[in-house]
C-alpha positions as CSV (number, residue, x, y, z in Angstrom):
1,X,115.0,40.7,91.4
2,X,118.5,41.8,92.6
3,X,120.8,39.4,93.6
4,X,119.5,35.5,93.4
5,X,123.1,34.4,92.6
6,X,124.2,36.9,94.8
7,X,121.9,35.4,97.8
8,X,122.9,31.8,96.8
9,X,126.6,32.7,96.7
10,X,126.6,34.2,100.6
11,X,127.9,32.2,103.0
12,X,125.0,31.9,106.0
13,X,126.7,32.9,109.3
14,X,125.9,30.3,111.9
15,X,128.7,30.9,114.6
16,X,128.3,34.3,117.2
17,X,131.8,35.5,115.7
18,X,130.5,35.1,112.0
19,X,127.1,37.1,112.9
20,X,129.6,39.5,114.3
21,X,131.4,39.9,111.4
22,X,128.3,40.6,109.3
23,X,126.6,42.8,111.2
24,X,130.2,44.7,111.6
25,X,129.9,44.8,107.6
26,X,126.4,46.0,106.8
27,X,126.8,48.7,109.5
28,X,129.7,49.9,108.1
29,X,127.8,51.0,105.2
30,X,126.1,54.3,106.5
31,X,129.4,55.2,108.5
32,X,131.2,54.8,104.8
33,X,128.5,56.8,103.3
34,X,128.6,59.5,105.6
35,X,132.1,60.5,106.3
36,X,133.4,59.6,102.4
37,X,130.0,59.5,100.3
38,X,128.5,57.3,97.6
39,X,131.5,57.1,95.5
40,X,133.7,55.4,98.1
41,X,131.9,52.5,98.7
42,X,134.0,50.0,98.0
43,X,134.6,46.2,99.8
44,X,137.9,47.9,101.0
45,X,136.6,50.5,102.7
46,X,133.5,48.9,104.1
47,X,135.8,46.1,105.6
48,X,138.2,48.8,106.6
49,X,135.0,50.6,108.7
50,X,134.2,47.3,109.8
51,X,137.2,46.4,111.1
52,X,137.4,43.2,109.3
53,X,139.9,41.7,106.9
54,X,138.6,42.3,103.3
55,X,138.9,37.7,103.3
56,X,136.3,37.9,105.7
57,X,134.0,40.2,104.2
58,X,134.7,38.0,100.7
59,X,133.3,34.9,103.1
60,X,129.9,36.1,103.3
61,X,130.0,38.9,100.5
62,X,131.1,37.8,97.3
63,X,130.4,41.5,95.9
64,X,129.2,44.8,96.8
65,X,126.0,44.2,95.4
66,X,125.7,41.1,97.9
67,X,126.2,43.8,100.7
68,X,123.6,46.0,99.4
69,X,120.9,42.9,98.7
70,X,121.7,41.8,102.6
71,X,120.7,45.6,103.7
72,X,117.6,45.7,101.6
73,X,116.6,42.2,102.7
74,X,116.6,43.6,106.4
75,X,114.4,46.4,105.7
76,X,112.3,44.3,104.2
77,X,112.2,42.1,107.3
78,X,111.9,45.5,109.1
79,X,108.5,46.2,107.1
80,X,107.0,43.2,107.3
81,X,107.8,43.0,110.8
82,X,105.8,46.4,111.1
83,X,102.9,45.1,108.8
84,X,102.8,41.6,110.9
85,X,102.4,43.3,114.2
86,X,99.4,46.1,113.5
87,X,97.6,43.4,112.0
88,X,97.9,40.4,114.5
89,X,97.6,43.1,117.5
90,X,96.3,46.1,116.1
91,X,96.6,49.2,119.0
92,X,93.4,51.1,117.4
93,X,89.8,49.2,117.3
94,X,89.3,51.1,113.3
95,X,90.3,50.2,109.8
96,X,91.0,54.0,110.0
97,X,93.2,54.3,112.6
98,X,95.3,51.3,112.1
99,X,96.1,52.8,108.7
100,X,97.2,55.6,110.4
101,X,99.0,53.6,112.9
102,X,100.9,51.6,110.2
103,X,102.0,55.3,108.2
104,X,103.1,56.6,110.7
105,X,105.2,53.2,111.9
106,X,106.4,52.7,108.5
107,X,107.3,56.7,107.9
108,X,109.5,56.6,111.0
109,X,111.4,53.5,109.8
110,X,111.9,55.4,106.5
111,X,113.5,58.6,107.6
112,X,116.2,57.2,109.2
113,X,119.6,56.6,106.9
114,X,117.7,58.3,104.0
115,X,120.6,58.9,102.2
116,X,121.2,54.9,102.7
117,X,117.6,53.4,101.9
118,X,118.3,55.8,98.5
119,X,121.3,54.0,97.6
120,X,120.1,50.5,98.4
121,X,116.7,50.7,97.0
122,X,118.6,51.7,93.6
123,X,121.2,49.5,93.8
124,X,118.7,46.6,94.2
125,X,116.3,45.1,90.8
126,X,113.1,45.7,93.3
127,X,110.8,47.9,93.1
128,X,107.6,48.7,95.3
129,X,105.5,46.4,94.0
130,X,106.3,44.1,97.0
131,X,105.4,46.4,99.2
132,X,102.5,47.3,97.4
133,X,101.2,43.9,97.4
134,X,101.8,43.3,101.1
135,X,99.9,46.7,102.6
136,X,96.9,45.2,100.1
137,X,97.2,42.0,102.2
138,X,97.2,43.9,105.1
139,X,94.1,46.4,103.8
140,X,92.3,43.6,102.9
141,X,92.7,41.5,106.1
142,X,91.1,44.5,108.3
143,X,88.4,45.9,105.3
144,X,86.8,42.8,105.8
145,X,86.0,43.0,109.0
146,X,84.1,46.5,108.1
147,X,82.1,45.3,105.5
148,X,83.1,47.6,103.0
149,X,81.0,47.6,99.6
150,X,83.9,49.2,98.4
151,X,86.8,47.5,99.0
152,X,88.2,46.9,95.2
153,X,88.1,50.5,95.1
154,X,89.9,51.1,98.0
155,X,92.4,48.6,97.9
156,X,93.1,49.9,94.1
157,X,94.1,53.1,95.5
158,X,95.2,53.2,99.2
159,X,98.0,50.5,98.4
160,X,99.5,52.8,96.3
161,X,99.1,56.4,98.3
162,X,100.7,54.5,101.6
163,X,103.6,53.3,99.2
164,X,104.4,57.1,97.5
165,X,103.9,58.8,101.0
166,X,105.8,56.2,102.6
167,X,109.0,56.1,100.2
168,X,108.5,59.7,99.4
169,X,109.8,60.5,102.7
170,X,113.2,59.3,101.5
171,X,113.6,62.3,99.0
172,X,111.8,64.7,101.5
173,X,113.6,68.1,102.7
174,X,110.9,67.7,105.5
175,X,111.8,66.5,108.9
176,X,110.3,63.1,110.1
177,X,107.9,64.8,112.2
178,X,107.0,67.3,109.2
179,X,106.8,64.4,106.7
180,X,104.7,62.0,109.3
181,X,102.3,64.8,110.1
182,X,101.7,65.4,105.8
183,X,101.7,61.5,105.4
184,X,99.1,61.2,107.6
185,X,97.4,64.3,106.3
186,X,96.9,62.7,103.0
187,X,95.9,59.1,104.2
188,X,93.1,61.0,106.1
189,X,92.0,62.9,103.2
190,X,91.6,59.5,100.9
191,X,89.9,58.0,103.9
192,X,87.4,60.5,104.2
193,X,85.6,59.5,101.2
194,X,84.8,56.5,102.9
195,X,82.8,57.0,105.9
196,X,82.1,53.4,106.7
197,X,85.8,52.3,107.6
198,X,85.2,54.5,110.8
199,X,86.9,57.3,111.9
């Protein structure tokens, strides 16, 4: 993984003006990456964005890789937030739809800044295996409330389909409502096969 010495080297924000001055940073990413591209992101130019002396960026981000880890660290917060929710308070009474609840949560959160999650996700030493792991957890947690003979099976495959439609949507031409529509389209189809999660 990406960035244990970089973690360990960040200074934490605990005052309002420090949390300021991060958040100024990591937002100034996209805004860098869309009026100058990937090639200009530099420390300079993100503290320049941000409005912030390139000393105070140093304070909390020894390096640009320390800015990209803190970006990926949020979406990951962001998913698991997602994940967390549908399962303590799911909005659908089936395994079926609260798998289609959870694409279509976790697509939306995906297209936006694509160009962005493609930079971070390459720039950071992790790759879906996380998230792999955590939508078993989740799969798991509600199959076993169906009494599926098959869950093994299942949970061998659906994982991995929700992770490749999900992160797919990042290199899509599609728009979000196109690529949520064919996301869902193909989680159905799996689904299908197994009558006793409900419909």
């Amino acid at each position: 993984m990406i960035g244990n010495a970089n973690i360990l080297a960040r200074r934490i924000p605990r005052q309002h003006r420090s949390r300021q001055t991060v958040e100024a940073v990591l937002a100034a990413v996209p805004l860098v990456l869309k009026r100058h591209g990937v090639a200009s992101i530099t420390t300079n130019r993100i503290a320049e964005v941000a409005g912030v002396s390139i000393g105070s960026l140093y304070q909390y981000f020894p390096d640009k890789s320390s800015v990209f880890s803190a970006l990926h660290e949020r979406h990951v917060g962001d998913v698991r937030n997602i994940l967390e929710r549908n399962i303590a308070a799911p909005k659908s009474s089936s395994f079926r739809e609260l798998v289609v609840d959870l694409v279509e949560e976790l697509v939306d959160l995906h297209s936006v800044e694509t160009e962005l999650h493609q930079l971070v996700s390459a720039s950071v030493d992790q790759g879906p295996e996380h998230f792999r792991r955590a939508l078993r957890a989740v799969f798991e947690r509600a199959m076993a409330q169906c009494g599926s003979e098959n869950m093994n099976r299942i949970l061998f495959v659906l994982p991995s389909l929700v992770e490749g439609v999900v992160h797919g949507v990042t290199l899509s031409p599609l728009t979000s409502s196109q690529a949520k529509g064919e996301a869902v389209k193909a989680t159905l189809a799996y689904l299908s096969a197994h009558p006793e999660l409900g419909r």
